[in-house]
C-alpha positions as CSV (number, residue, x, y, z in Angstrom):
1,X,28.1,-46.0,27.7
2,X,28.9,-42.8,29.6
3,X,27.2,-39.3,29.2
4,X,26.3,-38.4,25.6
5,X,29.2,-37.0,25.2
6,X,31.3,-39.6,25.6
7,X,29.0,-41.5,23.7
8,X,28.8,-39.4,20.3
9,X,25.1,-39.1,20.6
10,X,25.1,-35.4,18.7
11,X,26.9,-36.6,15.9
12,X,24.9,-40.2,15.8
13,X,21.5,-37.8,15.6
14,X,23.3,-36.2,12.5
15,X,24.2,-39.4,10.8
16,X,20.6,-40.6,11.0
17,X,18.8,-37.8,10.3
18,X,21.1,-36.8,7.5
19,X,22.2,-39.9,6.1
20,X,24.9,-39.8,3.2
21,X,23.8,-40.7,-0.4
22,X,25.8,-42.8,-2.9
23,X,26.3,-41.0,-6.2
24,X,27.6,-43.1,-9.0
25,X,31.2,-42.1,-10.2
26,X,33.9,-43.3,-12.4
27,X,36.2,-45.9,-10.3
28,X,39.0,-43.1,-10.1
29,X,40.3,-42.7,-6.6
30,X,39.7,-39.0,-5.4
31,X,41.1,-37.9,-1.9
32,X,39.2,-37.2,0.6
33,X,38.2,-33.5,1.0
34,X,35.9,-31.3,3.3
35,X,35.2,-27.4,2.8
36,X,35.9,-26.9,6.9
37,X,37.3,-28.7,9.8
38,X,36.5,-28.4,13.4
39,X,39.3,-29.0,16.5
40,X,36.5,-30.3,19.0
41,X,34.3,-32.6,19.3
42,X,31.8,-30.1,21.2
43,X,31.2,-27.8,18.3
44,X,28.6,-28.4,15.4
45,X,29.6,-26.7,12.4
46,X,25.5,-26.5,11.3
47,X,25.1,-24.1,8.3
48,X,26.8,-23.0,5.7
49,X,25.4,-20.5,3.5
50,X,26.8,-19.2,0.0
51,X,26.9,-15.9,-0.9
52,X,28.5,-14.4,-4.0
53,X,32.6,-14.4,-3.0
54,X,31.5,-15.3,0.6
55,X,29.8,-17.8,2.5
56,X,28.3,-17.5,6.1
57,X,29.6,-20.1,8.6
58,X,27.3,-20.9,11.5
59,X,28.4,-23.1,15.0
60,X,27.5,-24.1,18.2
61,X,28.4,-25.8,21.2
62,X,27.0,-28.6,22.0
63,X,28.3,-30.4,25.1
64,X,27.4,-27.4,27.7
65,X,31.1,-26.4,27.9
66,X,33.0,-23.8,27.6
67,X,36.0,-24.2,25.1
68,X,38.0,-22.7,22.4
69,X,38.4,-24.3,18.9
70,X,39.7,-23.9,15.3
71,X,37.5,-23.0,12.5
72,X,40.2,-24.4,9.5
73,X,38.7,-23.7,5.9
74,X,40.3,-25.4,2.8
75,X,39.3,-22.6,0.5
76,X,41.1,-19.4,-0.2
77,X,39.9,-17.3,3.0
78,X,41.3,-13.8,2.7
79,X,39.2,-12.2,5.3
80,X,37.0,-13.3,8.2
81,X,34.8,-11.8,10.8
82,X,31.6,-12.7,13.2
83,X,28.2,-11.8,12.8
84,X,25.0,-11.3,14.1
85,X,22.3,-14.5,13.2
86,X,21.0,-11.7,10.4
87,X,24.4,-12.4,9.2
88,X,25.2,-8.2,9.9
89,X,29.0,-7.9,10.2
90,X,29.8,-7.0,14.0
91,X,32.1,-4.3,15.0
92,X,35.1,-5.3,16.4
93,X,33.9,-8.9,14.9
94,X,36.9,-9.2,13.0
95,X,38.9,-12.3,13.3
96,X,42.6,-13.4,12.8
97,X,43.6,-16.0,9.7
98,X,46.2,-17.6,11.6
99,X,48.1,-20.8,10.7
100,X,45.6,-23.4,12.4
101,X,42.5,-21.6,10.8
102,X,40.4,-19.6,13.1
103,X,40.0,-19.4,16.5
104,X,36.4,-19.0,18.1
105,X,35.6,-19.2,21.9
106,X,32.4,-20.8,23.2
107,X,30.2,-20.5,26.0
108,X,28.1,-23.2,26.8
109,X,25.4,-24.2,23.8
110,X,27.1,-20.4,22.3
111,X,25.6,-20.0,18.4
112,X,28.8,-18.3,16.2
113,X,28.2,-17.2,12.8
114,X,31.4,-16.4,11.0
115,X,31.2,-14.3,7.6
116,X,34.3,-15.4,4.8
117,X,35.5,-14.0,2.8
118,X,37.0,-15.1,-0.7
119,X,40.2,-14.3,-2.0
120,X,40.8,-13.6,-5.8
């Protein structure tokens, strides 16, 4: 019901074309974890690629809006910056570590990549 936005249709496609797999494990409860979160709904966190002490970040938009959101890692980030889709730093690509994570601004269907980078 309602455009596909409303309707979760991007992140429906995800779930069956990537479907989760069951790995056996001792009975232990673990907590729930994720390498990154994303503030909105409109953006697709689609790649991430390790690198030695860094790992490239890629995101889009998705809905055809225009909208600013939080990148918020759960690892030790000590520097962060944008790049080109060679994964080239940019100049003046540099972005704030602030409290909620990253900020990154999107254009309509706008593809980010974000280079991080570890801290010791």
């Amino acid at each position: 019901a309602g455009s596909f936005q409303e309707a979760g249709v991007i992140q429906q496609a995800y779930n069956l074309n990537f479907p989760l797999h069951v790995v056996p494990a001792s009975r232990a409860q673990c907590p729930a974890w994720s390498a990154f979160s994303v503030s909105s709904p409109a953006i697709v966190l689609e790649a991430a690629e390790d690198r030695p002490e860094a790992v490239v970040v890629r995101l889009y938009e998705a809905h055809g809006s225009t909208v600013t959101a939080w990148l918020q890692p759960s690892l030790p980030v000590k520097e962060a910056m944008l790049c080109d889709l060679l994964e080239r730093p940019l100049a003046q690509g540099r972005l704030p570590l602030e409290q909620q994570g990253l900020r990154l601004s999107f254009t309509p269907f706008r593809v980010l990549s974000v280079l991080l980078l570890w801290s010791h």
